[in-house]
HTML snippet that shows the backbone in 3Dmol.js (N, CA, C, O; Angstrom):
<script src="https://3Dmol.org/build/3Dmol-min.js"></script>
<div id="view" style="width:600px;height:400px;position:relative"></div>
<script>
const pdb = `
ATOM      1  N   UNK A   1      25.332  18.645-116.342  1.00  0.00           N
ATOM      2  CA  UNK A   1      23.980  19.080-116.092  1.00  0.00           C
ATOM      3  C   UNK A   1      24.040  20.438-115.406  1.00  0.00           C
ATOM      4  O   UNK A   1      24.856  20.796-114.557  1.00  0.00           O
ATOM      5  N   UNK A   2      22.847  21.256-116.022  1.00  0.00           N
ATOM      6  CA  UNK A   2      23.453  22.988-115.389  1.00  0.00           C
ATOM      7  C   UNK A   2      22.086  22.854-114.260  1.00  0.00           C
ATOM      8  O   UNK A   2      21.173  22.029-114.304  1.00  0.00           O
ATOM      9  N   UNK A   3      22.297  23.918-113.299  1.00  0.00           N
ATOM     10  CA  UNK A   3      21.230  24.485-112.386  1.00  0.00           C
ATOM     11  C   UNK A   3      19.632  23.974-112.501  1.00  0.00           C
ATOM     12  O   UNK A   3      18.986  23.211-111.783  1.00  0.00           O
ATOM     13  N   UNK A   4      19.235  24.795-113.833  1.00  0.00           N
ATOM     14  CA  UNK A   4      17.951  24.591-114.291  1.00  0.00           C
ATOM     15  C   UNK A   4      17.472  23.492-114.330  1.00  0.00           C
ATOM     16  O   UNK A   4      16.264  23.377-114.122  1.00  0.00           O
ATOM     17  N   UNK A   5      18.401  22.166-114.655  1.00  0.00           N
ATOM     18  CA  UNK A   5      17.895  20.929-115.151  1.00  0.00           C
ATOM     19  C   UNK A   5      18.044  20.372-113.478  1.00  0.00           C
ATOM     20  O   UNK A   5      17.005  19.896-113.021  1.00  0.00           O
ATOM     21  N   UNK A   6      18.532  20.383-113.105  1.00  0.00           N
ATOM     22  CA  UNK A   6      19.097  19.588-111.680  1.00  0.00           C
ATOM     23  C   UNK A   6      17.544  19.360-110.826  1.00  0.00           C
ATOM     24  O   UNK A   6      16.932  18.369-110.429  1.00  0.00           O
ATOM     25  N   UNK A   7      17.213  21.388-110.782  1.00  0.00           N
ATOM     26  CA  UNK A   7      15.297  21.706-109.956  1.00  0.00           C
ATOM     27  C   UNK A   7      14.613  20.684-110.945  1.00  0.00           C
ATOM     28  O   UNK A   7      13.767  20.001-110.368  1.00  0.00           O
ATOM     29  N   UNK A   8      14.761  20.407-112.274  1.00  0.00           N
ATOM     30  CA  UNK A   8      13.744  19.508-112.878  1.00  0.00           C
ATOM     31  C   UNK A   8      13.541  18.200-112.489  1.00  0.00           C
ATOM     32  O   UNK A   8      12.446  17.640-112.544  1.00  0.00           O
ATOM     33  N   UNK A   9      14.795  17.583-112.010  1.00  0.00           N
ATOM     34  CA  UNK A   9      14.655  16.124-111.908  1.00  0.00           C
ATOM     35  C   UNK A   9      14.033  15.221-110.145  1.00  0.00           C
ATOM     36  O   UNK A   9      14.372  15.441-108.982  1.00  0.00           O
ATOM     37  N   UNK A  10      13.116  14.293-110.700  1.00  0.00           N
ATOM     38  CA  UNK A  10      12.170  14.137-109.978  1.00  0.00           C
ATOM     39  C   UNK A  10      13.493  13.415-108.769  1.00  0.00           C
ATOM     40  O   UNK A  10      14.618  13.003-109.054  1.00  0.00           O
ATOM     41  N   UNK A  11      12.960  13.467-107.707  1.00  0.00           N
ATOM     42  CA  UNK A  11      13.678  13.165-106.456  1.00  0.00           C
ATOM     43  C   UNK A  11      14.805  12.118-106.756  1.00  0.00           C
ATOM     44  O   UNK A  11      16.008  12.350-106.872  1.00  0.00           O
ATOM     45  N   UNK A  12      14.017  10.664-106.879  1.00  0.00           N
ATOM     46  CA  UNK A  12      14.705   9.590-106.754  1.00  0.00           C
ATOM     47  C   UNK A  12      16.000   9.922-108.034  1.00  0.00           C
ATOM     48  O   UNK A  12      16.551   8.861-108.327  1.00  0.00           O
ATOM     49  N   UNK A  13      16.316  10.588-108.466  1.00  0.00           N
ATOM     50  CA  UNK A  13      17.231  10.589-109.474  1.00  0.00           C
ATOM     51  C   UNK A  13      18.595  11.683-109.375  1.00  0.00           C
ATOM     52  O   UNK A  13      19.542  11.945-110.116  1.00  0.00           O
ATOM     53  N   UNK A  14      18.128  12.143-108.048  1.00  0.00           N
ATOM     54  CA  UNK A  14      19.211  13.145-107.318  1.00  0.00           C
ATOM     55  C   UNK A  14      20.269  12.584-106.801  1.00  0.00           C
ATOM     56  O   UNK A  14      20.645  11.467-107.154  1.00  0.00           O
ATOM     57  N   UNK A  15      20.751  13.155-106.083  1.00  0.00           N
ATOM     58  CA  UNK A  15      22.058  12.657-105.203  1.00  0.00           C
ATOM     59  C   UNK A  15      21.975  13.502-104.111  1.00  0.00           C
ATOM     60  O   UNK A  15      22.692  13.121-103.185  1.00  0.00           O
ATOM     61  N   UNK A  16      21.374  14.485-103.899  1.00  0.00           N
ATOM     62  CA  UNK A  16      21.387  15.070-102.047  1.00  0.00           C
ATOM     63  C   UNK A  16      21.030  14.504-101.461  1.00  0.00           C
ATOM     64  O   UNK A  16      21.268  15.144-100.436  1.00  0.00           O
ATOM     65  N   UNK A  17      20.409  13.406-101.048  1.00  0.00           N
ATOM     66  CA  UNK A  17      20.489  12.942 -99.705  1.00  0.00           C
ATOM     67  C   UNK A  17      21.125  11.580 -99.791  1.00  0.00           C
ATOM     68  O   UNK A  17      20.515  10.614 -99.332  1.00  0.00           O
ATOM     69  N   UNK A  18      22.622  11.398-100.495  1.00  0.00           N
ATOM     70  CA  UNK A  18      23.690  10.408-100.636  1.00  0.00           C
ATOM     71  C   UNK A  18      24.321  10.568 -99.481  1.00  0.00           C
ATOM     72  O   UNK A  18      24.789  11.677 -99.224  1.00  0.00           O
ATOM     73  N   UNK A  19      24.474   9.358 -98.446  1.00  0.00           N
ATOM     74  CA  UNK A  19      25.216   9.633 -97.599  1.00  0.00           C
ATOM     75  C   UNK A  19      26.787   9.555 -97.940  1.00  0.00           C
ATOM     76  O   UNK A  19      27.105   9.125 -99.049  1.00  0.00           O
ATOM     77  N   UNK A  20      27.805   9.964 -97.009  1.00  0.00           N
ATOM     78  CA  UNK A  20      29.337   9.624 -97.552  1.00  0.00           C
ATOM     79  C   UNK A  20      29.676   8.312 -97.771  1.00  0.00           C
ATOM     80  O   UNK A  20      30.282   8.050 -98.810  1.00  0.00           O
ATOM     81  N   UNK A  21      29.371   7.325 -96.902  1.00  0.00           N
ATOM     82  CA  UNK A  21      29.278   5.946 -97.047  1.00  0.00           C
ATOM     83  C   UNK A  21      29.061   5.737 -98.291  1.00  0.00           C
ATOM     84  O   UNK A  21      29.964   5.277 -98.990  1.00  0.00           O
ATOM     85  N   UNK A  22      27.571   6.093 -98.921  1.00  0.00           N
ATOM     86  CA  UNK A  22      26.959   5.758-100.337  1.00  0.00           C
ATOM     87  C   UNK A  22      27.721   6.006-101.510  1.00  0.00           C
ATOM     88  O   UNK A  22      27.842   5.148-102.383  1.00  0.00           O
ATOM     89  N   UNK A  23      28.333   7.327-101.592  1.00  0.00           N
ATOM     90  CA  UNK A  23      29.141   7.865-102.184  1.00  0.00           C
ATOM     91  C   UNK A  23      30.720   7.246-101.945  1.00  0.00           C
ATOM     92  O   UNK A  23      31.290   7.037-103.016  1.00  0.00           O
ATOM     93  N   UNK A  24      31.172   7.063-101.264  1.00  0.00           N
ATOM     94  CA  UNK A  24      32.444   6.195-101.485  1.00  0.00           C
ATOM     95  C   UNK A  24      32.050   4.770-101.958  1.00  0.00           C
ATOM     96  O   UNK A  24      32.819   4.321-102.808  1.00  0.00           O
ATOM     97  N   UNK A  25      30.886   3.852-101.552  1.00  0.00           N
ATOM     98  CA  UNK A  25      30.368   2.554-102.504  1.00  0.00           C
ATOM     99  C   UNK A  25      30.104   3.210-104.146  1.00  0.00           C
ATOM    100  O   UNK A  25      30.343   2.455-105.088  1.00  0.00           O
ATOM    101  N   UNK A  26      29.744   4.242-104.351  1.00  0.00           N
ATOM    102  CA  UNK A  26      29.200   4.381-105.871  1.00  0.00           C
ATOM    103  C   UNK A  26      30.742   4.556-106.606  1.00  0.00           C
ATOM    104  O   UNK A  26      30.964   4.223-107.770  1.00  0.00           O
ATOM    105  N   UNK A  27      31.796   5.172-105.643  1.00  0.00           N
ATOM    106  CA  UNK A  27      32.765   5.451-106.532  1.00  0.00           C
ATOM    107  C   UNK A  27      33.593   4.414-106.911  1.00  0.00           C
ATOM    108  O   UNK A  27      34.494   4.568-107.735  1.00  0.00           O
ATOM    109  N   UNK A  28      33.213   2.805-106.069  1.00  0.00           N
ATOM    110  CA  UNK A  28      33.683   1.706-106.667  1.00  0.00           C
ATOM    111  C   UNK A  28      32.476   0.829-107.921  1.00  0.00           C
ATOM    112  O   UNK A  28      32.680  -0.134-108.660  1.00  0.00           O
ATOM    113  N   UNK A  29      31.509   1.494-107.754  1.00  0.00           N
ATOM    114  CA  UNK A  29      30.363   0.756-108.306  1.00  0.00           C
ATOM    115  C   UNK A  29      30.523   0.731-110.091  1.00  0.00           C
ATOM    116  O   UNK A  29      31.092   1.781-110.386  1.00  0.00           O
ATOM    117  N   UNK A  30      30.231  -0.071-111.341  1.00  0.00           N
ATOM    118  CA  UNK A  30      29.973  -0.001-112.445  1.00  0.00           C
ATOM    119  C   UNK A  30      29.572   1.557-112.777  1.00  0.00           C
ATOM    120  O   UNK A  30      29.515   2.294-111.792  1.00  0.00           O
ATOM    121  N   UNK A  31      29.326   2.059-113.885  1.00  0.00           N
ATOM    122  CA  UNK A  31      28.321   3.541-113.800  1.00  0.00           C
ATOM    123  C   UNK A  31      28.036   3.678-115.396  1.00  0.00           C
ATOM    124  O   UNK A  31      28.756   3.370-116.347  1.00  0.00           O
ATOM    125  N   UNK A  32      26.998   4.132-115.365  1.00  0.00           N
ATOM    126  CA  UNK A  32      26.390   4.699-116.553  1.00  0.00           C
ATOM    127  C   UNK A  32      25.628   5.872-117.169  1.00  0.00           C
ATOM    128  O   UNK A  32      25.271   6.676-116.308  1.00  0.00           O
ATOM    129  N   UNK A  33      25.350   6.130-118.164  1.00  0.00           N
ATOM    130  CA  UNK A  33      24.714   7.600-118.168  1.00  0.00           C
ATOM    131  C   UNK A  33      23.259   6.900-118.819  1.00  0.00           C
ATOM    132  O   UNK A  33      23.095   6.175-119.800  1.00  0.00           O
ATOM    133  N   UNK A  34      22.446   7.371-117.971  1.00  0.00           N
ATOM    134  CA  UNK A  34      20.909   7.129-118.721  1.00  0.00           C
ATOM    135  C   UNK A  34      20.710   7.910-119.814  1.00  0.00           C
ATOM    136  O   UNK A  34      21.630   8.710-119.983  1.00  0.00           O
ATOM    137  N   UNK A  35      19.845   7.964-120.610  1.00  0.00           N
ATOM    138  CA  UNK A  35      19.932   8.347-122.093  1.00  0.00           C
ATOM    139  C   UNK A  35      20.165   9.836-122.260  1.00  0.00           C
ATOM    140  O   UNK A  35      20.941  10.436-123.004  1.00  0.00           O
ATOM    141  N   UNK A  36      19.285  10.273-121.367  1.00  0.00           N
ATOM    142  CA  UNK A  36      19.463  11.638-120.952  1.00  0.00           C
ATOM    143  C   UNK A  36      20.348  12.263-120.673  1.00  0.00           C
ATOM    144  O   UNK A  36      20.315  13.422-121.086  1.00  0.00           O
ATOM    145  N   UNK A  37      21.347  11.908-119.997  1.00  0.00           N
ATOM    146  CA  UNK A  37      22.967  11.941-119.266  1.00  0.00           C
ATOM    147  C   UNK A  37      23.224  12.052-118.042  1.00  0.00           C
ATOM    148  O   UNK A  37      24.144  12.677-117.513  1.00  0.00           O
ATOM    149  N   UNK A  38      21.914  11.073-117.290  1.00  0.00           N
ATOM    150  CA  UNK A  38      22.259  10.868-115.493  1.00  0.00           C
ATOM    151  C   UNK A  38      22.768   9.879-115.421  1.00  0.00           C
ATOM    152  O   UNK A  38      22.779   9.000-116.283  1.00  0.00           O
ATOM    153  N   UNK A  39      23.521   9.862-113.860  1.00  0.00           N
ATOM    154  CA  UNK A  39      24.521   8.621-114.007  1.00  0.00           C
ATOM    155  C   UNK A  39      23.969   7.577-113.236  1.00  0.00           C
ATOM    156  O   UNK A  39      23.556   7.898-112.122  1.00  0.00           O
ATOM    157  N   UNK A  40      23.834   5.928-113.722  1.00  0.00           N
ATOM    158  CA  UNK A  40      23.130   5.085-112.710  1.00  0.00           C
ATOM    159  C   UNK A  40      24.343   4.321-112.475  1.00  0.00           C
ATOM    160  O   UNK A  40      25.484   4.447-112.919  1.00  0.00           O
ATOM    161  N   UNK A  41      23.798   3.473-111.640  1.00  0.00           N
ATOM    162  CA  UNK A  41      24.789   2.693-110.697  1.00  0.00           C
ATOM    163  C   UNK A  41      24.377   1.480-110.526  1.00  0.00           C
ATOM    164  O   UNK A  41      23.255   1.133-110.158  1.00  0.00           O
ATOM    165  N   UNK A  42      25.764   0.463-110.932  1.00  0.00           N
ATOM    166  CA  UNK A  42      25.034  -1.104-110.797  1.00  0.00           C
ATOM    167  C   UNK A  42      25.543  -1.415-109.731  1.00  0.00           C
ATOM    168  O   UNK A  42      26.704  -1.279-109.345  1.00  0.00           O
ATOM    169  N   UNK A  43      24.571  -1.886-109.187  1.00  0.00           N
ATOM    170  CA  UNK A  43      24.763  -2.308-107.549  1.00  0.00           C
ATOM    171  C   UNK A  43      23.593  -4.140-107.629  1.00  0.00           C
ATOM    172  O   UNK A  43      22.379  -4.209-107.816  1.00  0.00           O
ATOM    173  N   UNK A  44      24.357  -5.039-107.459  1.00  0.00           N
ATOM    174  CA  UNK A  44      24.223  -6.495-107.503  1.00  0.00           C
ATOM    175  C   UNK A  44      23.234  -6.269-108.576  1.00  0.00           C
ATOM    176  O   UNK A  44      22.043  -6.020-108.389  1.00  0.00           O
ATOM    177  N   UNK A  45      23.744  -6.361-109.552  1.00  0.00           N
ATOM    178  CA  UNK A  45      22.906  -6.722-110.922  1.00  0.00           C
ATOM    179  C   UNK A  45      21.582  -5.763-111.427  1.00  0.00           C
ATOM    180  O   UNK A  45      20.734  -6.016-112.283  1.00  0.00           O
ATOM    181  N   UNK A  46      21.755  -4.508-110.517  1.00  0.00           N
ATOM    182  CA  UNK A  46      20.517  -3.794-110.921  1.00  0.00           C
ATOM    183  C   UNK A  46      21.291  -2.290-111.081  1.00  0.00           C
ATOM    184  O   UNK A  46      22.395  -1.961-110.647  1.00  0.00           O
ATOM    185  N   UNK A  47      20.472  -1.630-111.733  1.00  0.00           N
ATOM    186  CA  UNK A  47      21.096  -0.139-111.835  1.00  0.00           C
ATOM    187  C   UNK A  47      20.305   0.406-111.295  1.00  0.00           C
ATOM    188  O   UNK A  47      19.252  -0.183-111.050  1.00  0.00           O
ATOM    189  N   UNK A  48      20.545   2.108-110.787  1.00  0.00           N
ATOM    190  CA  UNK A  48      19.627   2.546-109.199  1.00  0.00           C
ATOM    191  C   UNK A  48      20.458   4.115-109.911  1.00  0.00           C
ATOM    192  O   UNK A  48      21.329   4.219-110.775  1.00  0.00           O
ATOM    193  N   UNK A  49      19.670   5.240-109.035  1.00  0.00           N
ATOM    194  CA  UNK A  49      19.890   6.451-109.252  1.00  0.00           C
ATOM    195  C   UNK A  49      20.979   6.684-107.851  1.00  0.00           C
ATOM    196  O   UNK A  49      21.282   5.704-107.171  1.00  0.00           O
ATOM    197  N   UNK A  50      21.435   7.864-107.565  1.00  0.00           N
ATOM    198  CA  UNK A  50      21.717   8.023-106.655  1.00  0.00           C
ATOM    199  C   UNK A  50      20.988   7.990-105.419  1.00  0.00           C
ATOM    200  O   UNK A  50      21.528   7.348-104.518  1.00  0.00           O
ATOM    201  N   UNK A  51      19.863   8.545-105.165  1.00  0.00           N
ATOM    202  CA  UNK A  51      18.963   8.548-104.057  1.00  0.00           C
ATOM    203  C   UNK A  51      18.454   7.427-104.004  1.00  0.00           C
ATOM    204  O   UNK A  51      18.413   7.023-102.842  1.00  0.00           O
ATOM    205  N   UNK A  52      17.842   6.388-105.091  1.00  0.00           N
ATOM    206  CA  UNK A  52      17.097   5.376-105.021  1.00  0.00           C
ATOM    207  C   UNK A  52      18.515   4.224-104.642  1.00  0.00           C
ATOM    208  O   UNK A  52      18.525   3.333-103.794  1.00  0.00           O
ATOM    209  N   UNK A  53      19.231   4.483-105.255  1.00  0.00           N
ATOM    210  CA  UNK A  53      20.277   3.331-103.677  1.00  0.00           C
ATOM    211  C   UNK A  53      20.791   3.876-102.583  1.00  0.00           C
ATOM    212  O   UNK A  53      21.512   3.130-101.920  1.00  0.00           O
ATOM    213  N   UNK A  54      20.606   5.125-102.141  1.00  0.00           N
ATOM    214  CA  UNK A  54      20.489   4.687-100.784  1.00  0.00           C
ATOM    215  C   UNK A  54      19.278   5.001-100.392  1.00  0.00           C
ATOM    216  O   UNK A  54      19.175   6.033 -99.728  1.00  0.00           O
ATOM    217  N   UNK A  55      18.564   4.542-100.566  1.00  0.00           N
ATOM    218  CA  UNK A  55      17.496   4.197 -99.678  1.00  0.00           C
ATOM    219  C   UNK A  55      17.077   2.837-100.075  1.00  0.00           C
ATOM    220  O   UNK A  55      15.968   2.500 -99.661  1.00  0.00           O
ATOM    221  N   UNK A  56      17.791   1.909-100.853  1.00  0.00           N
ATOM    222  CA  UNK A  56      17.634   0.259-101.178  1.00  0.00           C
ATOM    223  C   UNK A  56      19.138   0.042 -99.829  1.00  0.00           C
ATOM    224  O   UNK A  56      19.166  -0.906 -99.044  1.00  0.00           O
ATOM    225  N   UNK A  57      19.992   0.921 -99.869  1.00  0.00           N
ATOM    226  CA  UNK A  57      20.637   0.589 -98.612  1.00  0.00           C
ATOM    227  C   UNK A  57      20.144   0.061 -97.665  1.00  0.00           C
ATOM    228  O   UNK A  57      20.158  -1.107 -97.274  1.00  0.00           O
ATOM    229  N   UNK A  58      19.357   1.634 -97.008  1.00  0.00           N
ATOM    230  CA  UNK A  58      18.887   2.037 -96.005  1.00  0.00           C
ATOM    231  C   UNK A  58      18.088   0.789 -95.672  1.00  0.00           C
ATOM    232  O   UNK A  58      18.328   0.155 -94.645  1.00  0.00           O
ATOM    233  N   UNK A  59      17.227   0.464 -96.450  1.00  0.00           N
ATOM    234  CA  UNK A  59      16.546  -0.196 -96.293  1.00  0.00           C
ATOM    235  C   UNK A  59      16.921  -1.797 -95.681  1.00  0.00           C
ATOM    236  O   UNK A  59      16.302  -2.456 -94.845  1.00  0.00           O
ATOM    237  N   UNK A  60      18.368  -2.184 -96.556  1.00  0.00           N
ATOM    238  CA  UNK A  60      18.954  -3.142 -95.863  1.00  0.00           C
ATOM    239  C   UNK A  60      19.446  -3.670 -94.628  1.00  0.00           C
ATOM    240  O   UNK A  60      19.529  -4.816 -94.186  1.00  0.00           O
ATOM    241  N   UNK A  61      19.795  -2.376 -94.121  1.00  0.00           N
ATOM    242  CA  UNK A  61      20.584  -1.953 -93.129  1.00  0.00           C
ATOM    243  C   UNK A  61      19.405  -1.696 -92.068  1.00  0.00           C
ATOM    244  O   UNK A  61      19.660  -2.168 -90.960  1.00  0.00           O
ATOM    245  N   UNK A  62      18.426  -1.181 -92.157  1.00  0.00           N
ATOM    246  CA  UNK A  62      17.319  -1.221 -90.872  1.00  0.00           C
ATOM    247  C   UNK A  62      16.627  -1.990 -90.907  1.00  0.00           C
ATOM    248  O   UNK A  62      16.336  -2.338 -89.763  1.00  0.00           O
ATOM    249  N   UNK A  63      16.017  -2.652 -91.805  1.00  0.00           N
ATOM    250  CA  UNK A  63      14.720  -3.417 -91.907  1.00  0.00           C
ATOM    251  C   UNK A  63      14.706  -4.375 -91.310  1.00  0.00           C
ATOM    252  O   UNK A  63      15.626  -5.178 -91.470  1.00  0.00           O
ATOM    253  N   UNK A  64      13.775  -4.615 -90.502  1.00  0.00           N
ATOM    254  CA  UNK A  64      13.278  -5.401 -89.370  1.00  0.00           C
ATOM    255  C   UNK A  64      11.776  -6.035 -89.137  1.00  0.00           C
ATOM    256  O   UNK A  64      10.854  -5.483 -88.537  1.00  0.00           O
ATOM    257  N   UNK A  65      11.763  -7.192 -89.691  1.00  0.00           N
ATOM    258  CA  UNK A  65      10.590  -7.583 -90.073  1.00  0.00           C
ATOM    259  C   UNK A  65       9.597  -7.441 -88.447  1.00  0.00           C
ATOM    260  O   UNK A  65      10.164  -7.284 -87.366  1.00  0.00           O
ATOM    261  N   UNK A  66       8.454  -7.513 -88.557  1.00  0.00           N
ATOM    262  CA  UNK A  66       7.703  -7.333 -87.240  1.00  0.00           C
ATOM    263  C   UNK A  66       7.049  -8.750 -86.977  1.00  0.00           C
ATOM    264  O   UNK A  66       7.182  -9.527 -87.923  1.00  0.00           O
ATOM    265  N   UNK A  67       6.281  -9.299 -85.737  1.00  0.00           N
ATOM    266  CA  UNK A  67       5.894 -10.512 -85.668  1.00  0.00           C
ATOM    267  C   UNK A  67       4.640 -10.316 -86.154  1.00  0.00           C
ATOM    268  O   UNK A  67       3.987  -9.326 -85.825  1.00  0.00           O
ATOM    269  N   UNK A  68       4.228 -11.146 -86.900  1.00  0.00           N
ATOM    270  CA  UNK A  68       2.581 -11.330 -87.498  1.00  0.00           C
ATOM    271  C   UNK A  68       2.063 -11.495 -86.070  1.00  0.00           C
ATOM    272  O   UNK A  68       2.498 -12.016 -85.043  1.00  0.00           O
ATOM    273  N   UNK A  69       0.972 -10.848 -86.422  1.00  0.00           N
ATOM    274  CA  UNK A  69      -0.158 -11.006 -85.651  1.00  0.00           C
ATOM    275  C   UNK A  69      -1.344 -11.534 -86.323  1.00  0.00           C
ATOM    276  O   UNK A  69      -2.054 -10.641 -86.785  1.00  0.00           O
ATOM    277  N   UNK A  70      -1.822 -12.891 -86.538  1.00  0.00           N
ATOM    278  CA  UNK A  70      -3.141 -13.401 -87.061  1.00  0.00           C
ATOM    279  C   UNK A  70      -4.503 -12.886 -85.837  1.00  0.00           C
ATOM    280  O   UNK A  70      -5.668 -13.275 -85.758  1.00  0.00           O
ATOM    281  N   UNK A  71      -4.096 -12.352 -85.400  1.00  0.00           N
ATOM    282  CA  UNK A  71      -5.682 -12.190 -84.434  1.00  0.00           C
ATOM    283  C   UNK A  71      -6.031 -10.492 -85.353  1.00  0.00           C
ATOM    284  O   UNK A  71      -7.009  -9.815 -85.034  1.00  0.00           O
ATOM    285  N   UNK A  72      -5.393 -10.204 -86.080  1.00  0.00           N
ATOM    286  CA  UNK A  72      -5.742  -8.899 -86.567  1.00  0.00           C
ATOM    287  C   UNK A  72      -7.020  -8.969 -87.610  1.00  0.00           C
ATOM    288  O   UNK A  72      -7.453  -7.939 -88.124  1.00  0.00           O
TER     289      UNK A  72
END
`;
const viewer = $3Dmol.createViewer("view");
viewer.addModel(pdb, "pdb");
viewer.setStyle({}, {cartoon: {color: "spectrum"}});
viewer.zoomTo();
viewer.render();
</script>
């Protein structure tokens, strides 16, 4: 993929904000080229872009449910 195409592609399908962590998991991960010729990544039975797993990481790794409040 050259320069030009890289500014085209919508966020979740990037890889700059891959952390090193993410990037040493992707380099054990399955991989594929979407039709186009980006590469996805199977991570537990689903395929994900670069940016869109880590932030299905991220998400693992912080998420912290809050206590309901029914008086709301």
């Amino acid at each position: 993929m050259d320069a030009s195409q890289e500014l085209h592609l919508p966020n979740y399908m990037k890889d700059d904000k891959v952390s090193q962590e993410t990037k040493n998991l992707i380099s054990s991960l399955p991989s594929d080229k979407y039709f186009m010729g980006y590469s996805l990544y199977n991570y537990k039975g689903c395929w994900y872009y670069p940016n869109t797993l880590q932030a299905v990481l991220d998400v693992q790794k912080h998420f912290r449910p809050r206590r309901h409040n029914p008086q709301r």
